[in-house]
C-alpha positions in Angstrom: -122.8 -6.5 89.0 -121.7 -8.8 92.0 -118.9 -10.8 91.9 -119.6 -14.6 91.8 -119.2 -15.9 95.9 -116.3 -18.2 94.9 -114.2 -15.2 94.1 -115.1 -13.9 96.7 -114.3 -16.4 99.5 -111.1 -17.3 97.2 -110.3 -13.3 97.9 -110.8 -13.3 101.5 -109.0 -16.4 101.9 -105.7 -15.2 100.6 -106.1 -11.9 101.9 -106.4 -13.2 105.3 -103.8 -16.0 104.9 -101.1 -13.1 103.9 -102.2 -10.9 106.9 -101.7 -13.7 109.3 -98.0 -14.5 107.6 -99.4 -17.7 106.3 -97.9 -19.4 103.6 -100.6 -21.7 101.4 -98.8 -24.7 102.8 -99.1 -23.6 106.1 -102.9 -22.4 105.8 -103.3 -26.4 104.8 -101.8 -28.0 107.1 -103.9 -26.0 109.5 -107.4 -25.8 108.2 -107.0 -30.0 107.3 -106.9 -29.4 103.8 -104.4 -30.9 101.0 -102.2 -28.3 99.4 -103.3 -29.1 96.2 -107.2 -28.2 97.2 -106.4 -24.7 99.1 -103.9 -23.7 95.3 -107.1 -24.3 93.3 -109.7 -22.7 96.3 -106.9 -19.4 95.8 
């Protein structure tokens, strides 16, 4: 059974975030996006 594609991309998200030494604050500020939305993306 595949995993739904939000899981996914939330997945790959974090896991790339932690590789780069990101914290989700960080990743934000970055990618333009408020805090709040990337917590609830994760």
């Amino acid at each position: 059974m595949a995993m739904p594609i939000l899981t996914t991309a939330a997945a790959r998200i974090a896991r790339e975030r932690k590789i780069r030494g990101l914290t989700q604050r960080a990743l934000a500020d970055l990618s333009a996006v408020s805090y709040s939305t990337l917590t609830k993306v994760e």
